[in-house]
DOMARVEX-59582 format. One record per residue: x, y, z of N, C-alpha, C in turn; residue in three letters. Coordinates in steps of 0.001 Angstrom, whole numbers, padded with zeros to 6 digits. Layout:
ATOM        nx        ny        nz       cax       cay       caz        cx        cy        cz   residuo
ATOM         X         Y         Z         X         Y         Z         X         Y         Z       ALA
...
end
This chain:
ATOM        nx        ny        nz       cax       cay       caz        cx        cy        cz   residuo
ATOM    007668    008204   -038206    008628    008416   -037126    009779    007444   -037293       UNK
ATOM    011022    007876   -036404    011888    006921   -037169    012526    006526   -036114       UNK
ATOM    013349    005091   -036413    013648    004415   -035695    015249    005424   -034536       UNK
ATOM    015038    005016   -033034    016433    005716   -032464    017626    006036   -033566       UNK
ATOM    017995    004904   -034352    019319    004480   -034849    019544    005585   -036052       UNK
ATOM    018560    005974   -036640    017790    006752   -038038    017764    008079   -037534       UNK
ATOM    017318    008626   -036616    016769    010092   -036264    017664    010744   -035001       UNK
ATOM    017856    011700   -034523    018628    012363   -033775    017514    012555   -032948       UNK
ATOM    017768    012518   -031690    016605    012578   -030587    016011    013820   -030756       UNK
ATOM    016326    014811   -030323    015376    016414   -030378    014440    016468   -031800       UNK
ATOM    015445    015708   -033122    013908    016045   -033902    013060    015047   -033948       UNK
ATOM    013179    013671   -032969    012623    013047   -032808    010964    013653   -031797       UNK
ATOM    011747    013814   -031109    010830    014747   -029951    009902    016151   -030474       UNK
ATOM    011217    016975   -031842    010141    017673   -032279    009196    017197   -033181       UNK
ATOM    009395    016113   -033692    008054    015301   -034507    007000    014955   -034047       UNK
ATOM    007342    014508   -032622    006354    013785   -031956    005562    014624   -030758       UNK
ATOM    006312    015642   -030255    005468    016381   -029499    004586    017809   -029758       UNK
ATOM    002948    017759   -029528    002402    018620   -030143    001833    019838   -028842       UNK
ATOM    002163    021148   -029081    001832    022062   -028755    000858    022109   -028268       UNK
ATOM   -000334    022076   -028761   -002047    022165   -028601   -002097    020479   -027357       UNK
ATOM   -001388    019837   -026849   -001227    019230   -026137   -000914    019341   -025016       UNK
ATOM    000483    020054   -025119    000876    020843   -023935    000561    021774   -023423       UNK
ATOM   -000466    022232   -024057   -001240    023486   -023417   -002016    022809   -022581       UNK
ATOM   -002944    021693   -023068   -003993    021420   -022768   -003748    020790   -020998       UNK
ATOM   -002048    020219   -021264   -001904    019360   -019887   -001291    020491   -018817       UNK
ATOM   -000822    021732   -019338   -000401    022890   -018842   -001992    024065   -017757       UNK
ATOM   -002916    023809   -018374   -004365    024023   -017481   -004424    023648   -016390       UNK
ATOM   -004260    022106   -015859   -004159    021339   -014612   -003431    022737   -013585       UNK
ATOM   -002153    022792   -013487   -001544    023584   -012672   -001838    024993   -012490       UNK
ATOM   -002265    025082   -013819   -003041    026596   -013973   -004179    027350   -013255       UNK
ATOM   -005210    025800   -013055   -006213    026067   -012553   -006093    025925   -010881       UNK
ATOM   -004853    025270   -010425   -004681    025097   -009560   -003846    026194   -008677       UNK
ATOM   -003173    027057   -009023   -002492    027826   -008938   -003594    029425   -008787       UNK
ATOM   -004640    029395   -010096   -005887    030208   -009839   -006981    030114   -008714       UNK
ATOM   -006995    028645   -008178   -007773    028440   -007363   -007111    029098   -005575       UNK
ATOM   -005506    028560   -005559   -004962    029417   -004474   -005811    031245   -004191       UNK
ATOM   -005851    031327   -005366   -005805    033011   -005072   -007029    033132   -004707       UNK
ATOM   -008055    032350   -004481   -009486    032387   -003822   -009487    032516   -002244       UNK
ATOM   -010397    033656   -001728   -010091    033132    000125   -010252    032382    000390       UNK
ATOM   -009754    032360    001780   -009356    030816    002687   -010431    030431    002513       UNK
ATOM   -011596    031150    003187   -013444    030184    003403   -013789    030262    001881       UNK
ATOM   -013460    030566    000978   -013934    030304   -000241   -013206    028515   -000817       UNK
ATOM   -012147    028467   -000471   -011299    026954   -000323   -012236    025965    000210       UNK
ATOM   -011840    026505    001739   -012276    025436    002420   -013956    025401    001784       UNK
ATOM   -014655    026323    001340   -015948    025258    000866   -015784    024479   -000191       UNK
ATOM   -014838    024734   -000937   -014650    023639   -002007   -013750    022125   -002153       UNK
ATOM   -013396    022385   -000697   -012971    021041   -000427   -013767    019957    000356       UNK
ATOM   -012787    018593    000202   -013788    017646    000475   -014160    017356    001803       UNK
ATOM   -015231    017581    002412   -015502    017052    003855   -015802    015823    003808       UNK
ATOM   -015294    015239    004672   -015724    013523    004699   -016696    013116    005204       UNK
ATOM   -017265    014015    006100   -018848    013920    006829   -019650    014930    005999       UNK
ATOM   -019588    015321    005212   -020362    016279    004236   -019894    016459    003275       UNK
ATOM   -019956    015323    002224   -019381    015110    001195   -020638    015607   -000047       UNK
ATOM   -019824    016004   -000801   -020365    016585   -002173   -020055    016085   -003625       UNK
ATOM   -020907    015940   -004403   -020295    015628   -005812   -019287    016945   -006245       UNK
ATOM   -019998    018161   -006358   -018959    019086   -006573   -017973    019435   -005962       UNK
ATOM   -017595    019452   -004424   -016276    019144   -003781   -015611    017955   -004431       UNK
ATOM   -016153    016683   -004367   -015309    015588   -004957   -014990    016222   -005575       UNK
ATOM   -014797    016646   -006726   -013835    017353   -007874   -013132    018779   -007470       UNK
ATOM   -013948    019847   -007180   -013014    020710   -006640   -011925    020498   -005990       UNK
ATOM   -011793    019455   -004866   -011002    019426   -003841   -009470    018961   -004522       UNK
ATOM   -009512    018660   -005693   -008262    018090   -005894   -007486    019176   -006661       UNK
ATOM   -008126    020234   -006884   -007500    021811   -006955   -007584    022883   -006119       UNK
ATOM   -007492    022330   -004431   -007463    023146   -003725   -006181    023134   -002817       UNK
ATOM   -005332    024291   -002575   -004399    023937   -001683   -004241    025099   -000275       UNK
ATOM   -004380    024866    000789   -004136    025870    002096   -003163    026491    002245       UNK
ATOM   -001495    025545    001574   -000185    026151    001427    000428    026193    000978       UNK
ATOM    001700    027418    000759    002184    027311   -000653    003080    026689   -000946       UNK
ATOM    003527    026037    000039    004783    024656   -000116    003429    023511   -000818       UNK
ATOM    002884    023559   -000003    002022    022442   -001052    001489    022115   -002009       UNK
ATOM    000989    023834   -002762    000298    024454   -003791    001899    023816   -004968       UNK
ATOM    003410    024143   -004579    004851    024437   -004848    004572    023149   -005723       UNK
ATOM    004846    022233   -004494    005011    020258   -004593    004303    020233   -005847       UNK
ATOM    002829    020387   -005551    002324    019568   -006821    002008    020679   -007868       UNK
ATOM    002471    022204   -007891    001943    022508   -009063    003409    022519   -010249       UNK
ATOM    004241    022121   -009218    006259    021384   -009954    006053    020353   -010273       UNK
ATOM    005749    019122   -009079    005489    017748   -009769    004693    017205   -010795       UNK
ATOM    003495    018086   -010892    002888    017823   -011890    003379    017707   -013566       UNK
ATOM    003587    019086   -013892    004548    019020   -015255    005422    017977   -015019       UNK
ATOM    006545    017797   -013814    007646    016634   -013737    006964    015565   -014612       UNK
ATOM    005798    014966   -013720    006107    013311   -013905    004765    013382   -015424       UNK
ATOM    003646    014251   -015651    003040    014544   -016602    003488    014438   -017925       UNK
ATOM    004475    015622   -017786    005556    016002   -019010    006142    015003   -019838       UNK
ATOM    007241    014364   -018698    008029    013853   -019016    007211    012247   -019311       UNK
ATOM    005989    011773   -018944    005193    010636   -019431    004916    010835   -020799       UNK
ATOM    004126    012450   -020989    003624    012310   -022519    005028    012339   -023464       UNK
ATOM    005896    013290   -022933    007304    013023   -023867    007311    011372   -024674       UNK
ATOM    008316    011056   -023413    008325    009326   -023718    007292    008725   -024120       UNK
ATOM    006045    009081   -024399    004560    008196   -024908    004432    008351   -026453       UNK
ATOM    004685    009711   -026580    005089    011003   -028368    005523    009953   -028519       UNK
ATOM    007081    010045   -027846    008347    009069   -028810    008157    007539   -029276       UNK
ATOM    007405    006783   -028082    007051    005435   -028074    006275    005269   -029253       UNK
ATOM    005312    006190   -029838    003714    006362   -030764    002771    005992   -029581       UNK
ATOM    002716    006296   -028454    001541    006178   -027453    000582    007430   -026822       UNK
ATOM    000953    008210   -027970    000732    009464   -027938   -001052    009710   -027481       UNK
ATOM   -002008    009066   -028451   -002918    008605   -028025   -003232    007854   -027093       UNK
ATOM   -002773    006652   -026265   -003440    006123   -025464   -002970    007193   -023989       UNK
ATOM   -001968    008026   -024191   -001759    009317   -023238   -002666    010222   -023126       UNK
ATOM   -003291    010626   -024202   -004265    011806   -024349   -005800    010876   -023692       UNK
ATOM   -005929    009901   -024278   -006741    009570   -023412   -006939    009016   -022068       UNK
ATOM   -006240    008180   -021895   -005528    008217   -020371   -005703    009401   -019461       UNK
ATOM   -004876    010417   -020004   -004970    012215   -019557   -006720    012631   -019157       UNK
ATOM   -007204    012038   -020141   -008709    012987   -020114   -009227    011973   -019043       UNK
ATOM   -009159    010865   -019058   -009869    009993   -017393   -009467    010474   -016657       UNK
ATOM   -008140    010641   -016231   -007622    011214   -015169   -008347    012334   -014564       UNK
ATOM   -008357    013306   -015517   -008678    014665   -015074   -010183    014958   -015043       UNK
ATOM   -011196    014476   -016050   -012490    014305   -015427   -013280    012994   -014353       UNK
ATOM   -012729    011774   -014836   -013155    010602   -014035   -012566    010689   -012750       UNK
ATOM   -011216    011198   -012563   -010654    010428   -011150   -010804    011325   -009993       UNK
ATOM   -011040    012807   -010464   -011333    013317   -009242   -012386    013034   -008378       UNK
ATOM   -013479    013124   -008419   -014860    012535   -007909   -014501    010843   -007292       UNK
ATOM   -013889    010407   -008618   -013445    008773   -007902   -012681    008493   -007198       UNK
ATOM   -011785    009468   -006913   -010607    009157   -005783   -010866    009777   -004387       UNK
ATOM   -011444    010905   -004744   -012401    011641   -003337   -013300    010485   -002581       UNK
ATOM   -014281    010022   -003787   -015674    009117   -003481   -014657    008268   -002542       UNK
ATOM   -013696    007166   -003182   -013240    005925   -002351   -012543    006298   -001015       UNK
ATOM   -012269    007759   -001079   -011770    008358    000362   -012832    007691    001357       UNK
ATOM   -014346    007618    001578   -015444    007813    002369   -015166    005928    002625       UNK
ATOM   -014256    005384    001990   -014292    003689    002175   -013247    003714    003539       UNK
ATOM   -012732    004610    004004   -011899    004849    005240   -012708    005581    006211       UNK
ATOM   -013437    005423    007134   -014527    006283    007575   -013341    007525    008316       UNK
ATOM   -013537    008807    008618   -012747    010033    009152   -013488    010609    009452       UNK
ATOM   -013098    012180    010105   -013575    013435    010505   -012773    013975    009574       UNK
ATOM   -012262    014148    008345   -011426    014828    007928   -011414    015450    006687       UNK
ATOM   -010542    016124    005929   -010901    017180    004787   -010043    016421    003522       UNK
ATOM   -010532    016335    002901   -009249    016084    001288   -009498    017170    000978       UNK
ATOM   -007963    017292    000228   -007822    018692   -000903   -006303    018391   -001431       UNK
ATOM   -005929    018749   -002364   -004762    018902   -003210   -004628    017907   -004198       UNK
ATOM   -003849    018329   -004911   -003701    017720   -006346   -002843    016244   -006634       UNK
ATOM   -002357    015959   -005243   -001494    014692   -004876   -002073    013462   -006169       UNK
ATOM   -003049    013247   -005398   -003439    011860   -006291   -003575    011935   -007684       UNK
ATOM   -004158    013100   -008402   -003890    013234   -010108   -002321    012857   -010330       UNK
ATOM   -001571    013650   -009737    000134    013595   -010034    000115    011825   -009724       UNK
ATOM    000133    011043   -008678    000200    009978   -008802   -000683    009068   -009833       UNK
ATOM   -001229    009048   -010832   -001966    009084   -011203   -001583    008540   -012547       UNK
ATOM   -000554    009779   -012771    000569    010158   -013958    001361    009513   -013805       UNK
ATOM    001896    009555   -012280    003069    008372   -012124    002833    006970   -013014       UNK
ATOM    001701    006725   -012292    001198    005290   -012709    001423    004985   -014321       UNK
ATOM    001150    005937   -015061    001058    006116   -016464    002359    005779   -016960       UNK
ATOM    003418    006623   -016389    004871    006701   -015909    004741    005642   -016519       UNK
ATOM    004444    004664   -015324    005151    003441   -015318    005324    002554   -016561       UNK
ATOM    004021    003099   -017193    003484    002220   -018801    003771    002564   -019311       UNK
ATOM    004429    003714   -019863    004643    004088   -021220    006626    004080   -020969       UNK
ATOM    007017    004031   -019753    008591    004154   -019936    008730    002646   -020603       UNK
ATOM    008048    001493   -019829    008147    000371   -021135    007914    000435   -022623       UNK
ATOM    007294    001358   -022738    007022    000930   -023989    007964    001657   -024798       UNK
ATOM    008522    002756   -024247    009669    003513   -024828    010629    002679   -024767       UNK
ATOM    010526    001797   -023585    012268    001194   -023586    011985   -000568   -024763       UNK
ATOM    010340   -000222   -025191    010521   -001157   -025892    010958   -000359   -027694       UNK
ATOM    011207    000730   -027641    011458    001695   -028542    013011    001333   -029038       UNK
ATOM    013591    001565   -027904    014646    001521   -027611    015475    000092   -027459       UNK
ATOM    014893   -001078   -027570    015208   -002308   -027523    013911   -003555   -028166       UNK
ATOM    013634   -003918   -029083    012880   -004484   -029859    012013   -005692   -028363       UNK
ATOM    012977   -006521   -027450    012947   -007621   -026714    012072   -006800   -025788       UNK
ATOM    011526   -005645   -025488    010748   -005351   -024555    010045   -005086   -024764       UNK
ATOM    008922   -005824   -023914    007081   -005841   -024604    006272   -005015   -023548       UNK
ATOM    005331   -004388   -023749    004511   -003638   -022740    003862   -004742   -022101       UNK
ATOM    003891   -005875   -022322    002969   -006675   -021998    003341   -007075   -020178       UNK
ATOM    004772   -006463   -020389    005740   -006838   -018997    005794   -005727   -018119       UNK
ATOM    005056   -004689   -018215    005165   -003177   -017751    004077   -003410   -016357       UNK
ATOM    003627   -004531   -015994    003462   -005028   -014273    004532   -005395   -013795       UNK
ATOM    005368   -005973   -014096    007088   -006080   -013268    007305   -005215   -013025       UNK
ATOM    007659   -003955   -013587    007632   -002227   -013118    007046   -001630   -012263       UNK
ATOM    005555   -001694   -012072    004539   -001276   -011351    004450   -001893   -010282       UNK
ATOM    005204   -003270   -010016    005367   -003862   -008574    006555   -003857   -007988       UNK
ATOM    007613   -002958   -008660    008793   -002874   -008437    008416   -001511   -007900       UNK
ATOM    007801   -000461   -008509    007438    001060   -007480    006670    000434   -006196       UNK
ATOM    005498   -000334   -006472    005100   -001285   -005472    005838   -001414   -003803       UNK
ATOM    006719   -001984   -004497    007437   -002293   -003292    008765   -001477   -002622       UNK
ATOM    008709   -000621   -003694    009579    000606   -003104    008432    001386   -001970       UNK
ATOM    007582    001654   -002414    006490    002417   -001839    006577    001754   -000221       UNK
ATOM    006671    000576   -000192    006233   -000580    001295    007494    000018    001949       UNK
ATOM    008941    000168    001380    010056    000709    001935    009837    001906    002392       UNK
ATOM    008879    002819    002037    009084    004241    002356    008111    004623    003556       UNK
ATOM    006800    003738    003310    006154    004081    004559    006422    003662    006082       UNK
ATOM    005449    003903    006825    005589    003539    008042    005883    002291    007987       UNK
ATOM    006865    001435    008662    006510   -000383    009124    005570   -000380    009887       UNK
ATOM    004847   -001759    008723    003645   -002369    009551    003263   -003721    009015       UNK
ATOM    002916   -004687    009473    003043   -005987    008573    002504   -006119    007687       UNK
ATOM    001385   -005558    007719    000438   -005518    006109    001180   -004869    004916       UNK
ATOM    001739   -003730    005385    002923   -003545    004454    003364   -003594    004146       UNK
ATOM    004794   -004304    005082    005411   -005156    004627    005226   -006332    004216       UNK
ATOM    004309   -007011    004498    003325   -008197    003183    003573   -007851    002010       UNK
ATOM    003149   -006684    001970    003059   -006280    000193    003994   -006057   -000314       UNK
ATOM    004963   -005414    000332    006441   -004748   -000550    007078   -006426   -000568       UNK
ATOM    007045   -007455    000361    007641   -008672   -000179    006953   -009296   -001534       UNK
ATOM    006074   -009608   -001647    004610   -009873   -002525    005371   -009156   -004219       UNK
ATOM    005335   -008002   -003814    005424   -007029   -005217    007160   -007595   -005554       UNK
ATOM    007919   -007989   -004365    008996   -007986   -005207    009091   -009609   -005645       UNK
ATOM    008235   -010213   -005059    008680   -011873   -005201    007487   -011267   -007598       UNK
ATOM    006233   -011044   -007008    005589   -010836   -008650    006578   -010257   -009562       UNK
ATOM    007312   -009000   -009279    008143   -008142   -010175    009755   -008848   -010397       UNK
ATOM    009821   -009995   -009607    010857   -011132   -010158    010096   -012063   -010975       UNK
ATOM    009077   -012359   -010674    008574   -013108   -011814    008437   -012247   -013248       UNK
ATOM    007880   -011198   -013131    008204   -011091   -014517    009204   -010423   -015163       UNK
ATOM    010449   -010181   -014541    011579   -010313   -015351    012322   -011278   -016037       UNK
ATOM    011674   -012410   -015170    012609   -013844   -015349    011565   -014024   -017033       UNK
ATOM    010026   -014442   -016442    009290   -014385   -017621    009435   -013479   -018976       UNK
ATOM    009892   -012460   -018599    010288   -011817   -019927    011844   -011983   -020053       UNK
ATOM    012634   -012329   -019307    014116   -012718   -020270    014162   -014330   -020465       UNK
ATOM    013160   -015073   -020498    013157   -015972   -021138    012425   -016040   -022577       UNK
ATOM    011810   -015197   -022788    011028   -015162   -023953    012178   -013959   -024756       UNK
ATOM    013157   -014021   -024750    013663   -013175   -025965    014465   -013935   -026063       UNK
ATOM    014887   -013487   -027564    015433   -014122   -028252    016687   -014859   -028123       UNK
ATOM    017288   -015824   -028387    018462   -016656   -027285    020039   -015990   -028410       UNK
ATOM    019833   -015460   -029605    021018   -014901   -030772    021759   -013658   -029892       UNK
ATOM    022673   -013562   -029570    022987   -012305   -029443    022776   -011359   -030069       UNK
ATOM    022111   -009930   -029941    021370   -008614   -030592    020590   -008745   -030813       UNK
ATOM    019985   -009934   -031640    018651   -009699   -031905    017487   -008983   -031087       UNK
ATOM    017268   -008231   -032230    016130   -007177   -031425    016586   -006059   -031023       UNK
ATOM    017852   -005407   -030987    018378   -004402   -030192    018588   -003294   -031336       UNK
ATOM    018705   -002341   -030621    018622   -001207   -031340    019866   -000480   -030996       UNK
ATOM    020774    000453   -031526    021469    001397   -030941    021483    002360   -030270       UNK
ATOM    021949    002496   -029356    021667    003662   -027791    022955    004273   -027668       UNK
ATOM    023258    004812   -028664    024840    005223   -028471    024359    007086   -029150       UNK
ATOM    022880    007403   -029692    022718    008318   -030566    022533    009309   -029114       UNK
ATOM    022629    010548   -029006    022501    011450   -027550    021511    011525   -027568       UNK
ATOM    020688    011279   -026172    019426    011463   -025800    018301    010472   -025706       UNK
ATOM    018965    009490   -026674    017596    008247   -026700    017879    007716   -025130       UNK
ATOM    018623    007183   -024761    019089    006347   -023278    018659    007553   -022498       UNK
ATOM    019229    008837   -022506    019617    009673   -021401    017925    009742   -021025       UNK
ATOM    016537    009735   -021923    015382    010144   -021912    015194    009195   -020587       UNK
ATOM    015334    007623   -021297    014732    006508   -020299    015615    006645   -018764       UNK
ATOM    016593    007249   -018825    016942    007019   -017355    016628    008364   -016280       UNK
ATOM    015833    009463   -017276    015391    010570   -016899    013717    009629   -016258       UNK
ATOM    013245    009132   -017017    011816    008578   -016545    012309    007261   -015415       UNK
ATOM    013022    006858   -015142    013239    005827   -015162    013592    006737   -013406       UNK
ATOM    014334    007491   -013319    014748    008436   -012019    013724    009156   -011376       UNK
ATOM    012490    009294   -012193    011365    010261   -012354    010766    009439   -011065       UNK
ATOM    010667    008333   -012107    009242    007469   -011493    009849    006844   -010242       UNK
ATOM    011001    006355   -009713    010959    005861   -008506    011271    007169   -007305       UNK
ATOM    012292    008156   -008005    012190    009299   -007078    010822    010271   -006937       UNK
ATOM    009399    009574   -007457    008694    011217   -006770    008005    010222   -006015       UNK
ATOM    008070    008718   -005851    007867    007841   -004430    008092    009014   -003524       UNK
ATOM    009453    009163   -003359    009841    009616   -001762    009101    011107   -001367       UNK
ATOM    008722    011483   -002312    007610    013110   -002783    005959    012662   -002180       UNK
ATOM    006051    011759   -002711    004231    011095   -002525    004555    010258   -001029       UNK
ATOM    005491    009727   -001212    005121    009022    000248    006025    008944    001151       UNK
ATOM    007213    010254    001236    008345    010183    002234    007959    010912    003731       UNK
ATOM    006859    012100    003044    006620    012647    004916    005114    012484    004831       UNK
ATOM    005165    011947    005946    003463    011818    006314    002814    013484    006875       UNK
ATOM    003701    013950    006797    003307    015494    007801    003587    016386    006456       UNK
ATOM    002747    017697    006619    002941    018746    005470    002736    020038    006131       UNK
ATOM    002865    020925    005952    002483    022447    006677    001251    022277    007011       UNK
ATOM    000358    021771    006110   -001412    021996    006217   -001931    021161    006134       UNK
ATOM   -001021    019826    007063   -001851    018508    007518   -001280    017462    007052       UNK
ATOM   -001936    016588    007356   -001400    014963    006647   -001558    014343    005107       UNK
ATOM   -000584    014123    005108   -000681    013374    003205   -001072    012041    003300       UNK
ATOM   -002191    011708    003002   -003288    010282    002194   -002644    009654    001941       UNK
ATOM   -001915    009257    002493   -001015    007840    001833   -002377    006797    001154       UNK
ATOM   -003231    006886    001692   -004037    005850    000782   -004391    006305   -000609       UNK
ATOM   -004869    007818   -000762   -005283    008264   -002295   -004126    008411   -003111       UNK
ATOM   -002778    008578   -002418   -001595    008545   -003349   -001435    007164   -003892       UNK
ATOM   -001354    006264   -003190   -001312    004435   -003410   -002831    004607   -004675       UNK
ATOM   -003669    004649   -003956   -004757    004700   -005005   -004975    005416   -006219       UNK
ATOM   -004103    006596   -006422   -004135    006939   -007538   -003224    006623   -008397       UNK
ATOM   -001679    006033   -007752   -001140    005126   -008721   -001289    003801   -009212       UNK
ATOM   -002098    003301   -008865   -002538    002049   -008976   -003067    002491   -010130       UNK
ATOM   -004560    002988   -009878   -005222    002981   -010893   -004537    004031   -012062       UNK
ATOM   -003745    004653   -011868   -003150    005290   -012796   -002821    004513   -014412       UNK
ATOM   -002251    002768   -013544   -001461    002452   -014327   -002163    001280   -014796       UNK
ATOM   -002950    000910   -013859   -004201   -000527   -013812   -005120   -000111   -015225       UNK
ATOM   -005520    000689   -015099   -006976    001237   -015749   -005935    001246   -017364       UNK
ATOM   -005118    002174   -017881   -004775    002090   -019114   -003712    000753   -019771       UNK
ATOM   -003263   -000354   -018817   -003067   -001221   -019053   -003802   -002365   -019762       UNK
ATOM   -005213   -001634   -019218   -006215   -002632   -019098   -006827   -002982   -020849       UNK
ATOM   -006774   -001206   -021014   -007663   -001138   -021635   -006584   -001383   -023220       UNK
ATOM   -005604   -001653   -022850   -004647   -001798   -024025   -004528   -003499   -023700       UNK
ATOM   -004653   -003988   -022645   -004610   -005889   -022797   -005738   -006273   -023797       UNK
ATOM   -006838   -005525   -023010   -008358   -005853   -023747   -008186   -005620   -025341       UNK
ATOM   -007491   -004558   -026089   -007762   -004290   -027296   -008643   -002748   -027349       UNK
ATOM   -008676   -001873   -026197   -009780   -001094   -026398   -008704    000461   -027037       UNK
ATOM   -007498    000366   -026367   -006729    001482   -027139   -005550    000445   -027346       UNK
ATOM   -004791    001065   -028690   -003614    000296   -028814   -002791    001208   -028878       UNK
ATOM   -001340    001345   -029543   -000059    001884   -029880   -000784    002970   -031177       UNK
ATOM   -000311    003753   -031103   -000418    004402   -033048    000156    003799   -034125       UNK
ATOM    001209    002743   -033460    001814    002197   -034618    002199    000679   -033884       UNK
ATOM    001118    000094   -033612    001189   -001511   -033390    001400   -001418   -032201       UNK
ATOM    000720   -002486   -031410    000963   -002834   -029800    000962   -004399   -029337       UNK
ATOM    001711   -004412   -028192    001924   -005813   -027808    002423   -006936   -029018       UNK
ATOM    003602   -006379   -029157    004465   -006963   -030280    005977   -007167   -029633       UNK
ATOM    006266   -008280   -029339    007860   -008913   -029177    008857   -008157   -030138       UNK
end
């Protein structure tokens, strides 16, 4: 693969993005979209009751939707913030730690994001695909660093928590005020100043060094497409608390971006997935 400066973006993108991929992340909405066309009482048994909770609801429920503005939201947002993650991941060489990332998501987190629902005691139902899409966000968040470390040598994934507490604290802006909240959105922005400062002190003090050219069409325009992605589907996940067919979880949306972005960070600090072509490199 070749460097921005070397390759013209589209055949960059056609090098790096594979078909038998996009199918595979193209199913999610598919199945979700198939599941609408089931009757209503055929739904509602496959969603999650919180006083009669199920292993097989845990998972069903996050492909079930009552309406079609809601079925709309996430079976659009999904490809949005999905898509446009594995794009930028292809281009980065994170192509792999995406695909796997992808496959937790979609078998591990349903059951796990349902299950931690029951840590809020309710009378109430989960269903929809919200928290996978946030999920992706989270992913979002990791791999637009590492593209923009594509795109500029001085940026390390290692700094891609300054990001994740910068959505952080956008998120504290969007919900209801409440002090615990606002605790956190101060918190995330005092951490996500720390590590900007921490990472523009560690590059290099020469002028350019490390920089790449962003003048070729499409390399920049990508990152400010992800870069618009990830703080605008905030106001999607957490701008109305009200929906045609009930209330949106502000907690499983928070919770599924967290761990969206927690869990494959992790497992790339540890050494357990890396880059396809070198990771955590200045």
């Amino acid at each position: 693969m070749g460097r921005p400066d070397d390759d013209s973006f589209l055949a960059a993108l056609r090098d790096a993005v594979r078909l038998r991929d996009c199918l595979a992340l193209a199913l999610v909405p598919a199945i979700a979209v198939a599941a609408f066309t089931l009757p209503v009482a055929r739904r509602e048994s496959l969603a999650f009751a919180y006083r009669d909770p199920s292993l097989l609801t845990a998972y069903t429920a996050q492909f079930v939707h009552f309406d079609a503005a809601h079925l709309a939201a996430n079976a659009l947002g999904y490809p949005l913030v999905a898509g446009i993650g594995y794009a930028l991941a292809a281009l980065s060489g994170y192509r792999r730690l995406f695909g796997v990332a992808a496959s937790t998501y979609l078998l591990a987190f349903p059951p796990a994001l349902s299950w931690l629902n029951l840590a809020l005691p309710r009378n109430a139902v989960g269903y929809g695909l919200s928290g996978l899409n946030m999920a992706f966000v989270g992913l979002l968040a990791l791999v637009l660093v590492a593209y923009g470390g594509r795109l500029d040598d001085r940026i390390s994934v290692r700094y891609a928590p300054g990001l994740f507490f910068a959505v952080v604290a956008l998120i504290a802006l969007i919900v209801p005020r409440a002090g615990t909240v606002t605790g956190i959105g101060a918190a995330s922005v005092f951490v996500a100043a720390g590590y900007v400062v921490s990472a523009r002190r560690s590059w290099p003090e020469r002028p350019g060094t490390g920089r790449r050219r962003l003048d070729r069409a499409g390399w920049l325009d990508a990152g400010i497409l992800g870069t618009v992605t990830l703080f605008g589907y905030q106001f999607v996940g957490f701008g109305s608390l009200a929906t045609g067919s009930g209330i949106v979880n502000v907690y499983v949306h928070l919770l599924g971006f967290c761990l969206g972005f927690i869990v494959p960070y992790i497992a790339l600090v540890l050494g357990v997935l890396g880059a396809d072509r070198g990771f955590l490199s200045d």
